[in-house]
PyMOL CGO cylinders between C-alpha atoms (Angstrom):
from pymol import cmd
from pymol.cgo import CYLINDER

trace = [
    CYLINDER, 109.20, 109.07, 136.58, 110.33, 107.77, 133.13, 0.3, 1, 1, 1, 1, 1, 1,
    CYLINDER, 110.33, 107.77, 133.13, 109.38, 104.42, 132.30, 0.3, 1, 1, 1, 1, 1, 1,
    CYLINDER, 109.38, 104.42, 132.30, 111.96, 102.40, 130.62, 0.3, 1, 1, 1, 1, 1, 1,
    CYLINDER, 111.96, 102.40, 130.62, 111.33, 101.57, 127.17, 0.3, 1, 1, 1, 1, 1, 1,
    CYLINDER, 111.33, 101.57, 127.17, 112.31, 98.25, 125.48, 0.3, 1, 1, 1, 1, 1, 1,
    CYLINDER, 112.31, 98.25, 125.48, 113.24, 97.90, 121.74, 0.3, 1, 1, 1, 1, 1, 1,
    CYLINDER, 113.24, 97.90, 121.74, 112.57, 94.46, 119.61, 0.3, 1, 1, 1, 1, 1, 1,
    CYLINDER, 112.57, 94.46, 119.61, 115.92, 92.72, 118.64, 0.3, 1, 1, 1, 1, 1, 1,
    CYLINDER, 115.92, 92.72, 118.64, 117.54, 92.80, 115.30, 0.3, 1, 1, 1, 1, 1, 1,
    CYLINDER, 117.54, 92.80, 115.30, 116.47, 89.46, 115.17, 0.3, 1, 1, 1, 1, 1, 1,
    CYLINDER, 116.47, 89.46, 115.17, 113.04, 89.74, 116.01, 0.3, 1, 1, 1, 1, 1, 1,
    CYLINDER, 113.04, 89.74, 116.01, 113.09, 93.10, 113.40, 0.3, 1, 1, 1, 1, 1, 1,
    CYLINDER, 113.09, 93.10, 113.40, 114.72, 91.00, 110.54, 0.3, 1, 1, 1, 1, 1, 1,
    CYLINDER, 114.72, 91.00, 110.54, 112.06, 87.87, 110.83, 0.3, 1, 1, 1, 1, 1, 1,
    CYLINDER, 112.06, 87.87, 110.83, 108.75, 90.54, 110.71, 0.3, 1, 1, 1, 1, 1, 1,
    CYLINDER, 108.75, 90.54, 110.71, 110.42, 92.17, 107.64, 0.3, 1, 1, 1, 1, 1, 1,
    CYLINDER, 110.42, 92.17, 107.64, 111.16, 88.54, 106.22, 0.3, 1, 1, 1, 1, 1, 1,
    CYLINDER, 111.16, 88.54, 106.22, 107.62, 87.56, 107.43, 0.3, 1, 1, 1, 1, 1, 1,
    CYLINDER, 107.62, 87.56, 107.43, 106.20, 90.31, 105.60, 0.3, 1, 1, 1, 1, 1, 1,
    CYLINDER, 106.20, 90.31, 105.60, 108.14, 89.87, 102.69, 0.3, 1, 1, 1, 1, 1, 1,
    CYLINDER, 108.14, 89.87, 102.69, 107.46, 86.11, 102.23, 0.3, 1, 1, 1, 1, 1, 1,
    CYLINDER, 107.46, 86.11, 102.23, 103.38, 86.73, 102.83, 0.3, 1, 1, 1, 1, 1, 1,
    CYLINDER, 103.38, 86.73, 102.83, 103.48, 89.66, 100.14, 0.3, 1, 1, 1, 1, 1, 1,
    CYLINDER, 103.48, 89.66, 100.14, 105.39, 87.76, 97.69, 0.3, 1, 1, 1, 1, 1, 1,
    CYLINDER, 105.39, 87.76, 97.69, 103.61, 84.90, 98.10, 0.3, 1, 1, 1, 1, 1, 1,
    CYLINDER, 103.61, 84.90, 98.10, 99.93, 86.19, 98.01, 0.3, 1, 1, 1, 1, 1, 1,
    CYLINDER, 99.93, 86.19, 98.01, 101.14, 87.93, 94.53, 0.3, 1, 1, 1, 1, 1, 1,
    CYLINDER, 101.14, 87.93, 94.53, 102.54, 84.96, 92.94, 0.3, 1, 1, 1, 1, 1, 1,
    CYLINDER, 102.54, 84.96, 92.94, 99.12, 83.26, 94.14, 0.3, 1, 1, 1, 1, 1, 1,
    CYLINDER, 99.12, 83.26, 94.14, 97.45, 86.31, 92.37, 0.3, 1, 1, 1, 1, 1, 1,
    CYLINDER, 97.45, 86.31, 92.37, 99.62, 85.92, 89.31, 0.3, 1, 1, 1, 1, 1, 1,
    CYLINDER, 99.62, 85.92, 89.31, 98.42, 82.17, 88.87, 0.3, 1, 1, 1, 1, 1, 1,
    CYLINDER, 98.42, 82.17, 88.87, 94.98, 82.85, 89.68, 0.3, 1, 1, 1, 1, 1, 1,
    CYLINDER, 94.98, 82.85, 89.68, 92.20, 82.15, 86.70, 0.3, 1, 1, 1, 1, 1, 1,
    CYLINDER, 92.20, 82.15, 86.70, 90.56, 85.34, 87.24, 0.3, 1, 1, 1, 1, 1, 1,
    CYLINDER, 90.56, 85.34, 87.24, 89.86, 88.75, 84.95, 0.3, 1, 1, 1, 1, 1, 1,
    CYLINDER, 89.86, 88.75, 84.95, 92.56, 91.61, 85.65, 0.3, 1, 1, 1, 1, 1, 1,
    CYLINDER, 92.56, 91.61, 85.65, 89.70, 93.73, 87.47, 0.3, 1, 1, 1, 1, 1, 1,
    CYLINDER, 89.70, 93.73, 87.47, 89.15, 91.30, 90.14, 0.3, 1, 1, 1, 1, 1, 1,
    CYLINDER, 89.15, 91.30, 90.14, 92.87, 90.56, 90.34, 0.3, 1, 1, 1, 1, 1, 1,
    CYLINDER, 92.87, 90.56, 90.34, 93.61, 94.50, 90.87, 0.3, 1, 1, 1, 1, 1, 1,
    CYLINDER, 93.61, 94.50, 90.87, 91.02, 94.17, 93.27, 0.3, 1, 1, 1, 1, 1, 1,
    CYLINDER, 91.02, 94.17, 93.27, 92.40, 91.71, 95.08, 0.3, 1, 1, 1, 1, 1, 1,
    CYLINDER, 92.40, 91.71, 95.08, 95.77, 93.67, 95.16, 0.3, 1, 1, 1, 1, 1, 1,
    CYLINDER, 95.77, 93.67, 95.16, 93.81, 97.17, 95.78, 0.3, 1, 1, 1, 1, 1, 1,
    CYLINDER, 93.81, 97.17, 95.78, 92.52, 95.31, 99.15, 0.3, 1, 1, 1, 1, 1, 1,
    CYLINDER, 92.52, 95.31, 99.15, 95.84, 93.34, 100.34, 0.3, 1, 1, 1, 1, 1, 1,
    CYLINDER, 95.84, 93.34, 100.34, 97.78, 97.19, 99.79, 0.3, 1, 1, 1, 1, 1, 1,
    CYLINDER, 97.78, 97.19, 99.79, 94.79, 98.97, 102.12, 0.3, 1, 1, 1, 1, 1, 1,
    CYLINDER, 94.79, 98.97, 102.12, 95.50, 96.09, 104.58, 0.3, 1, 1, 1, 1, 1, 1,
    CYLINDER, 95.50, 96.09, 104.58, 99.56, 97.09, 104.64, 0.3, 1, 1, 1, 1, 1, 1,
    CYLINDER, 99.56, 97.09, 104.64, 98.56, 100.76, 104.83, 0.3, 1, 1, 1, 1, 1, 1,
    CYLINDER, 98.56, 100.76, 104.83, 96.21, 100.30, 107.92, 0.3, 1, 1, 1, 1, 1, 1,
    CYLINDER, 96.21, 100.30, 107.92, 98.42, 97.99, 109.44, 0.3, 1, 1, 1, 1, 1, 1,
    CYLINDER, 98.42, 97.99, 109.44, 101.29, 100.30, 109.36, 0.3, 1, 1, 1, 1, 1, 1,
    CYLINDER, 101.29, 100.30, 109.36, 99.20, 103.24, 110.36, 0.3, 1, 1, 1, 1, 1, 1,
    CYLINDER, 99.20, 103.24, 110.36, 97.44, 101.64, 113.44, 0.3, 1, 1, 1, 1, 1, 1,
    CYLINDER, 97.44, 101.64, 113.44, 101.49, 100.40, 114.84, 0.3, 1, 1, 1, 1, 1, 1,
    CYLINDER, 101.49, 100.40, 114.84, 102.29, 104.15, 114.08, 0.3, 1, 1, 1, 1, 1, 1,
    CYLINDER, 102.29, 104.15, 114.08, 99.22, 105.22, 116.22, 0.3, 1, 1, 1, 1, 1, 1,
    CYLINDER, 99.22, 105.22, 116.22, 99.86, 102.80, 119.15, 0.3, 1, 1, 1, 1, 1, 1,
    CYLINDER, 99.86, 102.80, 119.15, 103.71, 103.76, 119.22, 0.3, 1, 1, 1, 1, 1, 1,
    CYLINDER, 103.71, 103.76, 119.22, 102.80, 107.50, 119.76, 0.3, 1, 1, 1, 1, 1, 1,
    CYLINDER, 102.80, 107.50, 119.76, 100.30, 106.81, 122.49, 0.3, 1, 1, 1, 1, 1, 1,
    CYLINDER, 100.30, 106.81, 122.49, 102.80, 105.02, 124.30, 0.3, 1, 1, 1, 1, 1, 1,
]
cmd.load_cgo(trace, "trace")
């Protein structure tokens, strides 16, 4: 027996992208205004980028298993 499987909306698609968009952007321009050395402002970014890439890969991961 094949379960049936469901697929998010184009709308629901378009407003995580714009989500993720609008967080990214913003967090950098926060990062650009920031009073801070470059080091700990590359650190910063270093961090938010391993957050993206663990993100994607754990969605990646649950998709196959299911």
């Amino acid at each position: 027996m094949n379960p049936i499987q469901q697929q998010p909306s184009n709308a629901f698609i378009a407003a995580a992208w714009a989500a993720l968009f609008v967080g990214f952007l913003a967090y950098l321009i926060g990062l650009w205004n920031a009073s801070m050395l470059l080091n700990e402002k590359g650190y910063y970014l270093t961090v938010l980028l391993y957050g993206l890439f663990s993100a994607v890969s754990l969605q990646k991961k649950c998709a196959r298993l299911s």
